[in-house]
PDB file of N, CA, C and O in Angstrom:
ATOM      1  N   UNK A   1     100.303 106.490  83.929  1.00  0.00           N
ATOM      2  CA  UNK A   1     101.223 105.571  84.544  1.00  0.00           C
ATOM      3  C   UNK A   1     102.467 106.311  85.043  1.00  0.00           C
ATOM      4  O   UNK A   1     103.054 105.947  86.063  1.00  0.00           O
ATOM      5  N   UNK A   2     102.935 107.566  84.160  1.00  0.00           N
ATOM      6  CA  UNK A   2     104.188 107.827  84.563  1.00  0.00           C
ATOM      7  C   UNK A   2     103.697 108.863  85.794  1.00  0.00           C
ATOM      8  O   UNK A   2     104.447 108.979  86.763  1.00  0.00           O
ATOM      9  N   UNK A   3     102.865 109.358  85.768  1.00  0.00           N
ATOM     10  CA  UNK A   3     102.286 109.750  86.824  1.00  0.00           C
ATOM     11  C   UNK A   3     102.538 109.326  88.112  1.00  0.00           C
ATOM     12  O   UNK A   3     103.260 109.684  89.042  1.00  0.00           O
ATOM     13  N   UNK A   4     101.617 108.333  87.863  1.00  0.00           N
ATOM     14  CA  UNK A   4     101.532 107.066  89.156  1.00  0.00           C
ATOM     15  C   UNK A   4     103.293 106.692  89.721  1.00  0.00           C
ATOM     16  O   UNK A   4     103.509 106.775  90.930  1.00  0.00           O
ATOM     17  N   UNK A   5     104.137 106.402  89.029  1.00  0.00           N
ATOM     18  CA  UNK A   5     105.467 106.686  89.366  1.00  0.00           C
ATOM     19  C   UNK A   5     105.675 107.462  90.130  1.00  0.00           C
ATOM     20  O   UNK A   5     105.480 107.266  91.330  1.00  0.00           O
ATOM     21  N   UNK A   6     106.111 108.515  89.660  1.00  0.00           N
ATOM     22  CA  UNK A   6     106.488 109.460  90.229  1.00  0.00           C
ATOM     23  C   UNK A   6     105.743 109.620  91.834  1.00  0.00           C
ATOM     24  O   UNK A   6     106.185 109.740  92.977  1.00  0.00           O
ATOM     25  N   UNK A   7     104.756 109.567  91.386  1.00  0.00           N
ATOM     26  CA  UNK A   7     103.849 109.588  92.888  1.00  0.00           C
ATOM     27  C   UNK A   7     104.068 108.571  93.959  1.00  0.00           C
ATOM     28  O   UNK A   7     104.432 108.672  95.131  1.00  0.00           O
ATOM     29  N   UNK A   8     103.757 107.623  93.251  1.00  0.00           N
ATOM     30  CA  UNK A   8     104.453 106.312  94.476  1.00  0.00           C
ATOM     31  C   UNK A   8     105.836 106.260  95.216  1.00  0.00           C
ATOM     32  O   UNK A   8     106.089 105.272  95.906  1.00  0.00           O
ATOM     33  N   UNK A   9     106.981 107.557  95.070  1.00  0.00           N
ATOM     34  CA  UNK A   9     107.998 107.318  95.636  1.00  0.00           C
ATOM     35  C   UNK A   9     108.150 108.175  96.919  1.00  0.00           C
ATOM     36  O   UNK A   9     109.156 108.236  97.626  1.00  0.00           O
ATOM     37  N   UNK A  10     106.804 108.923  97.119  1.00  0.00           N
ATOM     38  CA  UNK A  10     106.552 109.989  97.795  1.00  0.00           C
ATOM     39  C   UNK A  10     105.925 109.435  99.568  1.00  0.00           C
ATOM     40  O   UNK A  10     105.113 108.610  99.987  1.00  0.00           O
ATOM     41  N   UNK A  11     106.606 110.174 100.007  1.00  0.00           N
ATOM     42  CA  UNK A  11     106.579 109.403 102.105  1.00  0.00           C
ATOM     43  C   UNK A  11     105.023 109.142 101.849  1.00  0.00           C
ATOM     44  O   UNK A  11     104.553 108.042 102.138  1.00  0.00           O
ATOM     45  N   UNK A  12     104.302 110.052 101.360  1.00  0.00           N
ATOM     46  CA  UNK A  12     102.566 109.970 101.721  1.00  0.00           C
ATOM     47  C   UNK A  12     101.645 109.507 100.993  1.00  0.00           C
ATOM     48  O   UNK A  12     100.456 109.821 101.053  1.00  0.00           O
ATOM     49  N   UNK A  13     102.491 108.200  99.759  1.00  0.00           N
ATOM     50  CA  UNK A  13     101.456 108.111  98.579  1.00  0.00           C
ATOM     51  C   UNK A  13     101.163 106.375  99.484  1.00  0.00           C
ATOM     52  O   UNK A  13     101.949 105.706 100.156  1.00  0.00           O
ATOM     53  N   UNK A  14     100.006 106.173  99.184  1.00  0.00           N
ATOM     54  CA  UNK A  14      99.562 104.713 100.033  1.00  0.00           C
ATOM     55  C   UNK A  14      98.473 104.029  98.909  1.00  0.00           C
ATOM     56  O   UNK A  14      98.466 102.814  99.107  1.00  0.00           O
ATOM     57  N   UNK A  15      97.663 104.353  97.931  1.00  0.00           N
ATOM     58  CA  UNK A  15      96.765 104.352  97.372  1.00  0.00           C
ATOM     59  C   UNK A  15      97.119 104.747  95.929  1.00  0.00           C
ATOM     60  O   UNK A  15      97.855 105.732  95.865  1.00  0.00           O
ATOM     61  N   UNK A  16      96.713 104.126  94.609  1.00  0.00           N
ATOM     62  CA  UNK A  16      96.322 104.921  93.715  1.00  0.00           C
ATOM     63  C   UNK A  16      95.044 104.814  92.925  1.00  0.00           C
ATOM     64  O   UNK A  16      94.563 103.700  93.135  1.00  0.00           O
ATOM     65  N   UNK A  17      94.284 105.537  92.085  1.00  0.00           N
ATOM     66  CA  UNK A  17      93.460 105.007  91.716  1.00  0.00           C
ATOM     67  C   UNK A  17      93.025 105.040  89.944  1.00  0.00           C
ATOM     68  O   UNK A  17      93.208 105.900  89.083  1.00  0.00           O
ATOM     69  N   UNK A  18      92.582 104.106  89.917  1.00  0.00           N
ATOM     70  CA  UNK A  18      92.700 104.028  88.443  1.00  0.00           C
ATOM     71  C   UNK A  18      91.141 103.153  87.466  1.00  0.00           C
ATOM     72  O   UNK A  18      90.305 102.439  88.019  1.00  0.00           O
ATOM     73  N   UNK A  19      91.158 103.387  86.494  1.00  0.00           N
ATOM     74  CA  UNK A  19      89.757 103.046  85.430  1.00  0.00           C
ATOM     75  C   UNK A  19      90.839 101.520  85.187  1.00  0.00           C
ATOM     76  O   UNK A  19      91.895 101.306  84.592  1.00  0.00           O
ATOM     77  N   UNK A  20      89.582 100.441  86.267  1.00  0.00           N
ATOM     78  CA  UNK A  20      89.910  98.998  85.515  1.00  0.00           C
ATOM     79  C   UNK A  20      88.691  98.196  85.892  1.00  0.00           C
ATOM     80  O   UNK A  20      88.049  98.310  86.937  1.00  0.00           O
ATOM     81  N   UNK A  21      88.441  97.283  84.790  1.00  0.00           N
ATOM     82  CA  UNK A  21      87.381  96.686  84.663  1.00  0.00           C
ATOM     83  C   UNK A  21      87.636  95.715  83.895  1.00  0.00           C
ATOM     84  O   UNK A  21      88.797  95.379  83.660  1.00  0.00           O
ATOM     85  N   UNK A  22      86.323  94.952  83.251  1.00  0.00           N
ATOM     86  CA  UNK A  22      86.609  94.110  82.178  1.00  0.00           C
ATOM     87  C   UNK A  22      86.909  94.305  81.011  1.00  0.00           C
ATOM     88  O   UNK A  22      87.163  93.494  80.121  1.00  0.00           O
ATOM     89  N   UNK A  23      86.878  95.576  81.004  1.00  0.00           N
ATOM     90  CA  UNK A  23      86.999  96.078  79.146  1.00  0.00           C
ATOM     91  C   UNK A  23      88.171  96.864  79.207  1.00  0.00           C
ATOM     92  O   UNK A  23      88.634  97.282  78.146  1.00  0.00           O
ATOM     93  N   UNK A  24      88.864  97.198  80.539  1.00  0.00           N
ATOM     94  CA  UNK A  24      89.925  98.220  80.750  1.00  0.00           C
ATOM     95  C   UNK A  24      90.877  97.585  81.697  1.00  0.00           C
ATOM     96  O   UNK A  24      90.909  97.706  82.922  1.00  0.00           O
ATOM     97  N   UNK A  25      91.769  96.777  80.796  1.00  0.00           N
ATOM     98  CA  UNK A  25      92.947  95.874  81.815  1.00  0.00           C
ATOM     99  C   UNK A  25      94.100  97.277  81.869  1.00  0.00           C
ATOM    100  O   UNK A  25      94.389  98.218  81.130  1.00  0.00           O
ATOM    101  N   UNK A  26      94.506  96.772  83.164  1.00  0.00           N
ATOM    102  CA  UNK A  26      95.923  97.599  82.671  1.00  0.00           C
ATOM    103  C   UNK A  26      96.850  97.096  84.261  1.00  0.00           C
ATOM    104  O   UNK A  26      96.858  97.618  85.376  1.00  0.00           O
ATOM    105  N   UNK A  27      97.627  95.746  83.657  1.00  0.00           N
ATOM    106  CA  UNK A  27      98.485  95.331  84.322  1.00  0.00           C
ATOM    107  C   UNK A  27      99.963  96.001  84.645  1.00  0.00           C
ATOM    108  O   UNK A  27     100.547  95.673  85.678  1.00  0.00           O
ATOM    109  N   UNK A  28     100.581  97.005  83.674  1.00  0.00           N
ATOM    110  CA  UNK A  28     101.563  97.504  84.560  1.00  0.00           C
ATOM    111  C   UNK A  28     101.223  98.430  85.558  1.00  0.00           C
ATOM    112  O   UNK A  28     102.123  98.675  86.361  1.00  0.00           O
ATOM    113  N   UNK A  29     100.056  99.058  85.723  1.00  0.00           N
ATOM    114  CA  UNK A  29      99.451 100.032  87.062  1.00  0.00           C
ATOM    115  C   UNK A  29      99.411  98.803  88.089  1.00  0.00           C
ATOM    116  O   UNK A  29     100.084  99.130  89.067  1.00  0.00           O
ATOM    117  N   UNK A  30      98.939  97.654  88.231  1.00  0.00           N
ATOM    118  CA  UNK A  30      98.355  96.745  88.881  1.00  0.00           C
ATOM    119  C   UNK A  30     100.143  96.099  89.373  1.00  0.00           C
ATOM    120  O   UNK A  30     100.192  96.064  90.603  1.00  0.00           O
ATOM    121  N   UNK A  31     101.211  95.723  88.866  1.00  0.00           N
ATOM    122  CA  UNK A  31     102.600  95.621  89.383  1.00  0.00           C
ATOM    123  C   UNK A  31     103.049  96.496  89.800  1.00  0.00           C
ATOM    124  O   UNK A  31     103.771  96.167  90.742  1.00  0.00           O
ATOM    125  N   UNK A  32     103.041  98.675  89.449  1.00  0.00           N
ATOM    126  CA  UNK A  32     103.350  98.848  89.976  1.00  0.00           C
ATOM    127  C   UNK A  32     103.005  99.415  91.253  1.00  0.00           C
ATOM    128  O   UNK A  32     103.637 100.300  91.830  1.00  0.00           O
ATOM    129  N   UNK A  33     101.721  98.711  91.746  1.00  0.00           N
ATOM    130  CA  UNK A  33     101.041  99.115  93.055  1.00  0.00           C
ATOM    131  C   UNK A  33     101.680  97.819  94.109  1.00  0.00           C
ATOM    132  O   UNK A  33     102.122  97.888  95.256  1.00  0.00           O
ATOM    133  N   UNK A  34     101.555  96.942  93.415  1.00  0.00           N
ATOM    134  CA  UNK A  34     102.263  95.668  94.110  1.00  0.00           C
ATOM    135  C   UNK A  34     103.484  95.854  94.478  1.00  0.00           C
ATOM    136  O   UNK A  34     103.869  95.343  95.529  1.00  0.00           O
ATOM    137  N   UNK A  35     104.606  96.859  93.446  1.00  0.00           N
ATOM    138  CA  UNK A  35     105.935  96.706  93.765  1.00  0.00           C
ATOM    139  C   UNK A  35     106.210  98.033  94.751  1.00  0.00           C
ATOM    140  O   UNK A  35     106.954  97.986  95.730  1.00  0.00           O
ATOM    141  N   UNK A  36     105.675  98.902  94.434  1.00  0.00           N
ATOM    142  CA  UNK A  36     105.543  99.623  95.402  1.00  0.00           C
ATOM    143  C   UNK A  36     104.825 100.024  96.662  1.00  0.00           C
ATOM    144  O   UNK A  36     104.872 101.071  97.306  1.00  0.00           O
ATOM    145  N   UNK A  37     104.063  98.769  96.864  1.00  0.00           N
ATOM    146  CA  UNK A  37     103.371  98.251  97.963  1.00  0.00           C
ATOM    147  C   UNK A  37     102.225  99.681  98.365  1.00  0.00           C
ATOM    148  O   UNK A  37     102.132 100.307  99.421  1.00  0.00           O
ATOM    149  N   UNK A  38     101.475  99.844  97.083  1.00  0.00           N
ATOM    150  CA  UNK A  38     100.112 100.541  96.698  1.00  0.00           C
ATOM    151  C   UNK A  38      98.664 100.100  97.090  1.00  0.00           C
ATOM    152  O   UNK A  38      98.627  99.023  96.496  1.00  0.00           O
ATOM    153  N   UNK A  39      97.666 100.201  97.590  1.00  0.00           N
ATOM    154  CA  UNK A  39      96.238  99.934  97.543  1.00  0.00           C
ATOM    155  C   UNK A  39      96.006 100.397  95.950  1.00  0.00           C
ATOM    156  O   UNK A  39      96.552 101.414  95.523  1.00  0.00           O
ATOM    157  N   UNK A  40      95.082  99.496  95.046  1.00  0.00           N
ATOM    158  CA  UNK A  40      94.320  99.773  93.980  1.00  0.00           C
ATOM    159  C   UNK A  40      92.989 100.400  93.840  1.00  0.00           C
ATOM    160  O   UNK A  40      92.009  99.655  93.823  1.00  0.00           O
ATOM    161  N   UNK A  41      92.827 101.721  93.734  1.00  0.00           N
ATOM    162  CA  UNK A  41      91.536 101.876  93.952  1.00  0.00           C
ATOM    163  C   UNK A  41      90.845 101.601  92.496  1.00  0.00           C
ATOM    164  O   UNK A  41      91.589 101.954  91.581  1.00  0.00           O
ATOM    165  N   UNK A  42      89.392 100.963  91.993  1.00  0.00           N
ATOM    166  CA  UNK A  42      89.055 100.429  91.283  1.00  0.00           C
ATOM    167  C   UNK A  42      88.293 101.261  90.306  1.00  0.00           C
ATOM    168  O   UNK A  42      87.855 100.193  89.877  1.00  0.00           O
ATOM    169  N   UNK A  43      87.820 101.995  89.681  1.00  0.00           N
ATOM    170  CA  UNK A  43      86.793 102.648  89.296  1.00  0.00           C
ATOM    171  C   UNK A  43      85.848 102.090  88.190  1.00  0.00           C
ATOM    172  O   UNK A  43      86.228 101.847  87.045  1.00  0.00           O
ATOM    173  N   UNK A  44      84.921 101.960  88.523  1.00  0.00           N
ATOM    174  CA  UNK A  44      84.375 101.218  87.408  1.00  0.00           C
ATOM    175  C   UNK A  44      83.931 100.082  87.262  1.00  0.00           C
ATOM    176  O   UNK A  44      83.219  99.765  86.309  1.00  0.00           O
ATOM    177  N   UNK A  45      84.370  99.116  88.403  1.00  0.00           N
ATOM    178  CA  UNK A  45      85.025  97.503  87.841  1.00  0.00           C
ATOM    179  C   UNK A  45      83.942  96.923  87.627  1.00  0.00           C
ATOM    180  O   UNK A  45      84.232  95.758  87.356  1.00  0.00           O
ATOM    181  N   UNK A  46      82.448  97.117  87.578  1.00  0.00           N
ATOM    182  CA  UNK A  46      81.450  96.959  87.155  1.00  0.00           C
ATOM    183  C   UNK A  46      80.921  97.241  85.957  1.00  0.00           C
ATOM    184  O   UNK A  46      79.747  97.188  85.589  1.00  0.00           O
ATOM    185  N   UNK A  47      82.010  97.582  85.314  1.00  0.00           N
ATOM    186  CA  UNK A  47      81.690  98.551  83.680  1.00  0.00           C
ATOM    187  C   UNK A  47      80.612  99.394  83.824  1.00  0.00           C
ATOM    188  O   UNK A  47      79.947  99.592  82.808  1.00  0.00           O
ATOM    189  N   UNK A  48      80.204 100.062  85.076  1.00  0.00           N
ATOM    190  CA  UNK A  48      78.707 100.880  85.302  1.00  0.00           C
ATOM    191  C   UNK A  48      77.389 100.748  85.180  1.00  0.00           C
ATOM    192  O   UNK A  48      76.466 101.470  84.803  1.00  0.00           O
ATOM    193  N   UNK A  49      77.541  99.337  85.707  1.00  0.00           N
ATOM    194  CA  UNK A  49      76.473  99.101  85.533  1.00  0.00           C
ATOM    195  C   UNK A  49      76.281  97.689  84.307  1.00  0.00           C
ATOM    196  O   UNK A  49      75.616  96.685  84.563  1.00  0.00           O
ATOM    197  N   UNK A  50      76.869  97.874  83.264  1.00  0.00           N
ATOM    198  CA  UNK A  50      76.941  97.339  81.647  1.00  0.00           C
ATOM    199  C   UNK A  50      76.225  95.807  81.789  1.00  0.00           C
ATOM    200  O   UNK A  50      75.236  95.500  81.123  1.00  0.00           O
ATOM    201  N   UNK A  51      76.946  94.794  82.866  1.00  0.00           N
ATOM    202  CA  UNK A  51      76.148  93.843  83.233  1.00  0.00           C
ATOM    203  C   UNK A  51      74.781  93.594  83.862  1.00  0.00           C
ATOM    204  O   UNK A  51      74.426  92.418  83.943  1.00  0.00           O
ATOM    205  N   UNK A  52      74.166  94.316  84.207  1.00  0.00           N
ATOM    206  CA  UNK A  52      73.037  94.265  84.958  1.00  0.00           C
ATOM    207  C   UNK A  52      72.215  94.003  84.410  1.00  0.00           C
ATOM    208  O   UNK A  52      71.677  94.547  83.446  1.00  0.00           O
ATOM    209  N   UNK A  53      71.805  92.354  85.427  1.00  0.00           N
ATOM    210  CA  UNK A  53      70.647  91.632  84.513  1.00  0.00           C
ATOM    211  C   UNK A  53      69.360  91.720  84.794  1.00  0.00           C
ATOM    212  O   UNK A  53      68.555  90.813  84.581  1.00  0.00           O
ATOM    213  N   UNK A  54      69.043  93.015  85.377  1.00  0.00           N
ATOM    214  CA  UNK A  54      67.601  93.423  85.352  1.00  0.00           C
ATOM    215  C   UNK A  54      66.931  93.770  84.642  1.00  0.00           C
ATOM    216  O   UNK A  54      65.770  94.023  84.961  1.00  0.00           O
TER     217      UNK A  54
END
């Protein structure tokens, strides 16, 4: 997260990306993409598969 800070104040940051899913919330990454007017990139958000009802 403090990462992601730092990065977001930068002329060329537009995007960050991060592990969220159903088992992996993480709402202050998710405000501060909003407040710093970020794209969320998602990884995972399928838990990999974990649901698949085949």
């Amino acid at each position: 997260m403090e990462r992601a800070q730092r990065f977001s104040v930068r002329l060329n940051c537009s995007a960050v990306q991060q592990q969220l899913n159903l088992f992996e919330d993480n709402p202050a990454m998710l405000q501060l993409c909003e407040e710093a007017n970020l794209a969320s990139l998602c990884r995972g958000p399928l838990v990999m598969g974990f649901f698949n009802q085949s």
